[in-house]
C-alpha positions as CSV (number, residue, x, y, z in Angstrom):
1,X,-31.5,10.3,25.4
2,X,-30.9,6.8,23.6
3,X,-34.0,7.8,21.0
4,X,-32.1,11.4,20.5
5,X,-28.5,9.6,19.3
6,X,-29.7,8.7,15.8
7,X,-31.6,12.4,15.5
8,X,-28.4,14.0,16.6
9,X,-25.8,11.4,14.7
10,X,-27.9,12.4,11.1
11,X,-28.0,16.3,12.2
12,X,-24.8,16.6,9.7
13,X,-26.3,14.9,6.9
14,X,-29.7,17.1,7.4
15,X,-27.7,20.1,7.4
16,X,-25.2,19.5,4.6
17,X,-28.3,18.6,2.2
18,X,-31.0,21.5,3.1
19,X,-27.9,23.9,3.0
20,X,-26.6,22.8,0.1
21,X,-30.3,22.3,-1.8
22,X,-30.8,25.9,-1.0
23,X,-28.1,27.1,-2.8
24,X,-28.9,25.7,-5.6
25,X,-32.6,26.1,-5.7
26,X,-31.4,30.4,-5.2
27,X,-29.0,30.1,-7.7
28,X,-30.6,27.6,-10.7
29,X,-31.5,28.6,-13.8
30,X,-34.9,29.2,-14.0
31,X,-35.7,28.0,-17.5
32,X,-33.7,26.6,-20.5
33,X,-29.6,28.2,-20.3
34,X,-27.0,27.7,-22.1
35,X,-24.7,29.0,-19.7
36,X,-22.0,26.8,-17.7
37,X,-21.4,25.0,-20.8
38,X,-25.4,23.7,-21.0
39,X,-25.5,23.8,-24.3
40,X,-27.3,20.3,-24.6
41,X,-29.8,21.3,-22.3
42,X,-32.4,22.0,-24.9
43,X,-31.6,18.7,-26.9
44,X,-32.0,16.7,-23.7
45,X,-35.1,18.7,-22.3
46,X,-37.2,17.8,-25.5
47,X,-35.5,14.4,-25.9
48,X,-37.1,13.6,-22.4
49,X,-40.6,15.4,-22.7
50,X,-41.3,13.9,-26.4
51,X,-39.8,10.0,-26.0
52,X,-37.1,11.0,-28.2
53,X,-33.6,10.2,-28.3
54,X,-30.9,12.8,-27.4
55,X,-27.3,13.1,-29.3
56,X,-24.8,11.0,-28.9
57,X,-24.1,8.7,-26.4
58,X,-28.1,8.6,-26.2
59,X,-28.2,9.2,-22.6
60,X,-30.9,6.3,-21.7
61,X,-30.4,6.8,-18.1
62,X,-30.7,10.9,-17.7
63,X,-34.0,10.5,-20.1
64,X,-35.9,8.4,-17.7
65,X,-34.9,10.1,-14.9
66,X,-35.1,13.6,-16.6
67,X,-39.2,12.5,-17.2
68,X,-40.0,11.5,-14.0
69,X,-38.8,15.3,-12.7
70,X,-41.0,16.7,-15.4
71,X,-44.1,15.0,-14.2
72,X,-43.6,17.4,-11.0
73,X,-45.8,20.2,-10.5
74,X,-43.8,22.8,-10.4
75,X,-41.9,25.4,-12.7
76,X,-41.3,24.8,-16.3
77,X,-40.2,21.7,-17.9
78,X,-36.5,23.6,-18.0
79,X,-36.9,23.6,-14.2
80,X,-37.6,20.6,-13.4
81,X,-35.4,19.3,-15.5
82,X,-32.6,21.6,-13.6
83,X,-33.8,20.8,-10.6
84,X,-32.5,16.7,-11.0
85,X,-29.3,18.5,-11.2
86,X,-29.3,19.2,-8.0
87,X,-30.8,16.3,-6.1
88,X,-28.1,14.5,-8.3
89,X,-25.3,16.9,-6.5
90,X,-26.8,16.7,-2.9
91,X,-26.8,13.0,-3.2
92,X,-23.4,12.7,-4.4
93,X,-22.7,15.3,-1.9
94,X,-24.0,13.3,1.3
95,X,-22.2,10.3,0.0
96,X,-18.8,12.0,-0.2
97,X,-19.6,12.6,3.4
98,X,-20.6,9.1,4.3
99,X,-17.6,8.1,2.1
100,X,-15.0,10.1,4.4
101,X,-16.6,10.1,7.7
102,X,-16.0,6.0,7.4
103,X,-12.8,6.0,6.0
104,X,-11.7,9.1,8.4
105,X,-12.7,7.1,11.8
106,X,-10.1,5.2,12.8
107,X,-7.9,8.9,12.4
108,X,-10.9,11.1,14.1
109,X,-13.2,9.0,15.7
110,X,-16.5,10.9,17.3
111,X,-15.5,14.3,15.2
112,X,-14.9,13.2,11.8
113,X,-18.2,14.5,11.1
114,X,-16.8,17.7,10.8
115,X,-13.8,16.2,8.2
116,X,-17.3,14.9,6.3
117,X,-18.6,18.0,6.2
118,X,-16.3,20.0,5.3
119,X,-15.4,17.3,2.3
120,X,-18.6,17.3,1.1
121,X,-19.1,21.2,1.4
122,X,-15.9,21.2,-0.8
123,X,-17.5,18.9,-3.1
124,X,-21.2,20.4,-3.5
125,X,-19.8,24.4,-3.5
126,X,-16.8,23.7,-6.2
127,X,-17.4,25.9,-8.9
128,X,-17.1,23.4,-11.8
129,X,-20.2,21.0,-9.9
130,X,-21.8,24.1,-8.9
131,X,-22.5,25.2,-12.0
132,X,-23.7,21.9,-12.8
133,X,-25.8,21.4,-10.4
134,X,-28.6,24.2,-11.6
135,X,-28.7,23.8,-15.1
136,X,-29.8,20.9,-17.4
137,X,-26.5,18.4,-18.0
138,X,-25.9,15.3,-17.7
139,X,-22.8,15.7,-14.9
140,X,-24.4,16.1,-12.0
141,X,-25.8,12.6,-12.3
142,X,-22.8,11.4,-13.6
143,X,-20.9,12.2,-10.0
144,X,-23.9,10.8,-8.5
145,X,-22.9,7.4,-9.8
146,X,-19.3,7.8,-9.2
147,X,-19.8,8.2,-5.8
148,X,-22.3,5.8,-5.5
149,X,-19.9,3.6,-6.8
150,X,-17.0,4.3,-4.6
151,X,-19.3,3.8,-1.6
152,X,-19.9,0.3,-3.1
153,X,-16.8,-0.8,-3.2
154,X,-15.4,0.2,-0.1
155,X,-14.0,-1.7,2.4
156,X,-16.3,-1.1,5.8
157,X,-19.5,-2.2,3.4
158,X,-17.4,-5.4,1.9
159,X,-17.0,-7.0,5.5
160,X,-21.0,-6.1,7.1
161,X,-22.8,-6.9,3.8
162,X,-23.3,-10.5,1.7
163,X,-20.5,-10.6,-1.0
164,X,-23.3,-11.9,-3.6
165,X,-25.5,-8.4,-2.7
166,X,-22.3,-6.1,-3.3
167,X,-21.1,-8.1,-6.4
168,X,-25.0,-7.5,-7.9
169,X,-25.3,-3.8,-6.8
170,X,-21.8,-2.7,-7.9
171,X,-22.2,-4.2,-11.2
172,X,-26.1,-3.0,-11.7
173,X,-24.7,0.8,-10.9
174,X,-21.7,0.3,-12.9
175,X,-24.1,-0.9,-15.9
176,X,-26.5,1.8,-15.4
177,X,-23.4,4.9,-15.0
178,X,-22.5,4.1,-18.4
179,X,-26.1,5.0,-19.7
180,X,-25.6,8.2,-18.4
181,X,-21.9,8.7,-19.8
182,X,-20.1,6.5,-21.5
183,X,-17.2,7.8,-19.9
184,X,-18.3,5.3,-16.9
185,X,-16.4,2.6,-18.9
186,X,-13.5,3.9,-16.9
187,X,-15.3,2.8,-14.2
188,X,-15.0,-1.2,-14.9
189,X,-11.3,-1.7,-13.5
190,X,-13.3,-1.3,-10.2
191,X,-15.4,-3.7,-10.8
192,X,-12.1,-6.4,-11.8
193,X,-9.5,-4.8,-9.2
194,X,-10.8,-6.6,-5.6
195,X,-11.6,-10.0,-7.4
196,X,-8.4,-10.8,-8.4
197,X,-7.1,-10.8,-4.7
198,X,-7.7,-12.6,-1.8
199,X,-7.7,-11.6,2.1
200,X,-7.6,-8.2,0.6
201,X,-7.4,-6.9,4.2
202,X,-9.3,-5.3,7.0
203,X,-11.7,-2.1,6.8
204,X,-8.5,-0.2,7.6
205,X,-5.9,-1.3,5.1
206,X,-4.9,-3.9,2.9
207,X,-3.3,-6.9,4.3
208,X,0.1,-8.1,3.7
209,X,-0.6,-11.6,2.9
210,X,-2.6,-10.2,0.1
211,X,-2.4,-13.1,-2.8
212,X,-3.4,-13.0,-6.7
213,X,-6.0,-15.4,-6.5
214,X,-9.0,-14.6,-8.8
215,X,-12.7,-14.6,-7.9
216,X,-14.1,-16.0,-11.3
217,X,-17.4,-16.4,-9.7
218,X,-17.6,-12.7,-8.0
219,X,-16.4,-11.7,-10.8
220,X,-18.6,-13.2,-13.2
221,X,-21.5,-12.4,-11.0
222,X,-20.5,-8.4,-11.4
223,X,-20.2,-8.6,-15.2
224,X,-23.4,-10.4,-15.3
225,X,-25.2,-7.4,-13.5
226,X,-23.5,-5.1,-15.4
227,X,-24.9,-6.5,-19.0
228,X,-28.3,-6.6,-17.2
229,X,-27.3,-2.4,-16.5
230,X,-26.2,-1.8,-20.3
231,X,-29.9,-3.1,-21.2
232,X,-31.1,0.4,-20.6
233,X,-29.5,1.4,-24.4
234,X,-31.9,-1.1,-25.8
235,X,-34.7,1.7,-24.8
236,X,-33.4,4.0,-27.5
237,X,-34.5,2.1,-30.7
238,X,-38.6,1.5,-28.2
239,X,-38.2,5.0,-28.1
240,X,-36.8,5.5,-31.7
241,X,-40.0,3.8,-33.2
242,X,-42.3,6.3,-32.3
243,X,-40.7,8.9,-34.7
244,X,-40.2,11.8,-32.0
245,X,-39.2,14.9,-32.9
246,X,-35.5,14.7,-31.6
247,X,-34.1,11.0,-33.0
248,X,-30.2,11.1,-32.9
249,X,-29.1,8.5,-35.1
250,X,-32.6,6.5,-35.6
251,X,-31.1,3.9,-33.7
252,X,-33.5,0.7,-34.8
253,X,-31.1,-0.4,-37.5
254,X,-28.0,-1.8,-36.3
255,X,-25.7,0.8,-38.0
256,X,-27.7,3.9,-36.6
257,X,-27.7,1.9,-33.1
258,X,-23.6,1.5,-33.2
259,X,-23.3,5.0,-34.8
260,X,-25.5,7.0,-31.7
261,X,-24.1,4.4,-29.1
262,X,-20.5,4.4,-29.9
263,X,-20.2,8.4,-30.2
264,X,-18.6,7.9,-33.8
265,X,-19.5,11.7,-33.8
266,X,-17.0,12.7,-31.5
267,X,-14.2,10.1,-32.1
268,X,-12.4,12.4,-34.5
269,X,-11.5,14.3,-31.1
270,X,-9.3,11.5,-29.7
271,X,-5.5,11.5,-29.7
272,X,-5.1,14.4,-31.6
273,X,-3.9,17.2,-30.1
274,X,-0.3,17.8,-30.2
275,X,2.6,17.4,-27.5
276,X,2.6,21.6,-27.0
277,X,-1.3,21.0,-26.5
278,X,-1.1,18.3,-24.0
279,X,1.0,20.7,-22.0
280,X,-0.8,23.4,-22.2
281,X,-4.0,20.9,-21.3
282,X,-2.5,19.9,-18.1
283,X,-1.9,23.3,-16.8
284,X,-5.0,24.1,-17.3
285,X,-6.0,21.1,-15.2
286,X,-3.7,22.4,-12.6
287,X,-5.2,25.7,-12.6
288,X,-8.9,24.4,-12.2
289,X,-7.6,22.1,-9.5
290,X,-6.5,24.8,-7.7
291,X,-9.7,27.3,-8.7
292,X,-12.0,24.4,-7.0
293,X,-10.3,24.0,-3.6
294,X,-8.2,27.3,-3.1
295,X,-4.2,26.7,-2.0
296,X,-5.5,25.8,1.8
297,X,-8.0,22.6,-0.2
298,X,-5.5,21.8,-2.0
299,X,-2.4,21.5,0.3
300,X,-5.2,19.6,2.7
301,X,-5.5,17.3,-0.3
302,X,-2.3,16.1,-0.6
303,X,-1.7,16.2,2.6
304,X,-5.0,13.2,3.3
305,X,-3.2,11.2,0.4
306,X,0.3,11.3,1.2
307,X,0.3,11.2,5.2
308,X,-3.1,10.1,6.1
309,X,-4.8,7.8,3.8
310,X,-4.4,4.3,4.6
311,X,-4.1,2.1,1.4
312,X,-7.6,0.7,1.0
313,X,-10.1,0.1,-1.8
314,X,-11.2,3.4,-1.6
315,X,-7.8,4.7,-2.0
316,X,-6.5,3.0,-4.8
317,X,-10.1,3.1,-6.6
318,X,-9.8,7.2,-5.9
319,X,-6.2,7.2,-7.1
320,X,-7.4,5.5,-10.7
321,X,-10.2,7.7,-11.1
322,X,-8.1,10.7,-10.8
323,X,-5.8,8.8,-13.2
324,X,-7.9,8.0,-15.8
325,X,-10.3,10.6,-15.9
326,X,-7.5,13.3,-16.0
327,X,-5.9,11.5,-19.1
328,X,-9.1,11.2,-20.9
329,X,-9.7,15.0,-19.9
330,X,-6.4,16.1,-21.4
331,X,-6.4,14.3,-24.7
332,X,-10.2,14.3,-25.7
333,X,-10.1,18.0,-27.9
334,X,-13.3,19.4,-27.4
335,X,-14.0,23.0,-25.9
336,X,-15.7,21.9,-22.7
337,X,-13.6,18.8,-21.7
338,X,-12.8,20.2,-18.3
339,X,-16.4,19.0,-17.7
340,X,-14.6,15.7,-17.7
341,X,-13.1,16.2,-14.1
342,X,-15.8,16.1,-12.1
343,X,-15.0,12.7,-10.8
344,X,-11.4,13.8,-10.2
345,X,-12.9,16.5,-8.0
346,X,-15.2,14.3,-6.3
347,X,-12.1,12.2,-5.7
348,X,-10.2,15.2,-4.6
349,X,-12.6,16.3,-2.1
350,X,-12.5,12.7,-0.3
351,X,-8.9,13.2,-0.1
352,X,-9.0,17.1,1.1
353,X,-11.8,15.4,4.3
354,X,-9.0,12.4,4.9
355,X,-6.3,14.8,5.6
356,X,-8.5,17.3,7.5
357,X,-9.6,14.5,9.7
358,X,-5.5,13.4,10.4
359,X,-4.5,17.0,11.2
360,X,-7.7,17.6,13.4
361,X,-6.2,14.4,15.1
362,X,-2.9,15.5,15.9
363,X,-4.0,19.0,16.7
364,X,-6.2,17.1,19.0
365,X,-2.8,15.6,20.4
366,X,-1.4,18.5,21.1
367,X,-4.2,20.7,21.8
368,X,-7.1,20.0,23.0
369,X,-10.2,20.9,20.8
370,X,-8.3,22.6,18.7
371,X,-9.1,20.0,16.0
372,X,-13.0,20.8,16.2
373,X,-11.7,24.3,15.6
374,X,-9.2,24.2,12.5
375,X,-12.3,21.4,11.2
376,X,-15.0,24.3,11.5
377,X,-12.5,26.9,9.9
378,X,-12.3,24.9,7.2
379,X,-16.0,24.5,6.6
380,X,-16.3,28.4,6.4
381,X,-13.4,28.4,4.0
């Protein structure tokens, strides 16, 4: 019975990715699309295949990545290409559960599996990731490294794990999240936030006698490993010398470099929509919010983060994602934007699992097994 307990502890996690992996697989794109907004897919298919270098920010990270899936045997190079998609989404999908099953068991205890399930079910099935998760774009990863970056940097790991191994891991993924997307810069204030404190707290909230005292070597140890990330961008002017057929920029001049890096392209797009617009922009957000999760997700969501969500580093770094991608989602005027949310929605989905686990507990309290039952209801949902 003891060699059955891990078999049966990791049944979730099994099922959650083979379901989830076959929906995709039935559902992807089975060549180049342009569909759910893959308009880049071409540009970054070729970019990948030849050595090239794709349009602005470059995308070091998805081109390396995006090769090694071409050298499978299967499909077309579209294909494969899609199909990093959606190892990308499974992965960020199975840590969205281990994210919430952790921070869920001191409300749940032995069933918060079914609060991680039903998270990461909410994650993985969303329409926005859905539909990036089987075509050729660069957001699927991009969650993938949000959530890999949140499971860094939460508490549970903080207190088991070496500081010095964190500090190098967090600020390696950090590094290499940005070249994916730039947008990962947003990402730093994690990095920063837990070094300027001390006796931070326990695995199940911050501590009162929380002080400002900074942690210059942590921190500098972080940063350090985050330059040695950013290196990846100095692949683009290697790849840039052999003259391939897509060359954004021709990044081995300095100028081209800062031009392709930078996204001077798109910069015009910033902070210039009008106060109308920004309006208009966040009801929009609203209205996707609530096309991802449904009203039941989304009361469930607010429900983990007001009632049920202990303050932690999970929740504060979850409540600045939300924060700052949303703002940079709302005033960057481009068509497709909205793309921009899918870390919001990752966070969202962690909050919808926290308050599914607290009202499984007290229905639990009152009832017994109902909890198991409203937890499974929601998974159908």
């Amino acid at each position: 019975m003891q060699r059955l307990k891990p078999l049966i502890s990791n049944a979730p996690v099994g099922i959650l990715a083979i379901s989830l992996i076959g929906v995709y697989l039935i559902s992807m794109a089975p060549g180049l699309t342009w569909a759910n907004y893959g308009t880049d897919g071409g540009d970054l298919i070729t970019a990948a295949v030849t050595g090239g270098v794709a349009h602005p920010t470059g995308y070091p990270v998805y081109l390396i990545l995006a090769r090694l899936f071409q050298l499978l045997p299967v499909g077309s190079l579209a294909f494969r290409t899609n199909l990093m998609s959606s190892v990308a989404a499974v992965l960020a999908a199975v840590l969205v559960y281990a994210l919430v099953t952790r921070a869920a068991s001191p409300l749940n205890g032995h069933e918060n599996w079914l609060a991680g399930l039903a998270s990461a079910y909410a994650f993985g099935l969303s329409p926005l990731i859905w539909s990036q998760a089987v075509i050729t774009e660069v957001y699927a990863l991009h969650a993938l490294f949000v959530a890999s970056v949140l499971y860094l940097s939460t508490d549970d790991l903080s207190v088991r794990f070496a500081p010095e191994r964190l500090d190098r891991f967090l600020g390696l993924i950090v590094g290499l999240a940005t070249g994916n997307h730039l947008t990962s810069i947003l990402l730093l204030p994690l990095l920063f936030f837990t070094k300027f404190f001390r006796n931070l707290g326990t695995p199940l909230g911050l501590s009162l006698r929380t002080s400002w005292q900074l942690d210059i070597r942590g921190l500098l140890r972080r940063l350090a490993w985050l330059g040695i990330g950013l290196l990846v961008y100095l692949s683009l002017p290697l790849r840039s010398l052999a003259n391939p057929p897509v060359n954004w920029g021709n990044p081995v001049t300095l100028d081209g470099f800062t031009w392709l890096v930078s996204g001077k392209l798109y910069q015009d797009d910033l902070f210039v929509l009008t106060l109308p617009s920004v309006l208009e922009r966040c009801r929009v957000v609203a209205a996707l919010l609530l096309g991802q999760f449904g009203i039941f997700g989304l009361a469930i969501g607010f429900v983990g983060l007001i009632l049920f969500f202990k303050p932690s580093r999970l929740y504060l770094n979850t409540l600045w994602i939300v924060a700052a991608f949303s703002f940079f989602s709302i005033i960057y005027a481009t068509y497709d934007s909205f793309l921009y949310l899918v870390p919001v929605f990752l966070c969202f989905t962690i909050w919808i699992g926290m308050g599914l686990a607290g009202l499984m507990d007290a229905f639990n309290q009152r009832f017994r097994k109902s909890g198991s039952v409203l937890g499974l209801v929601f998974i159908l949902y």
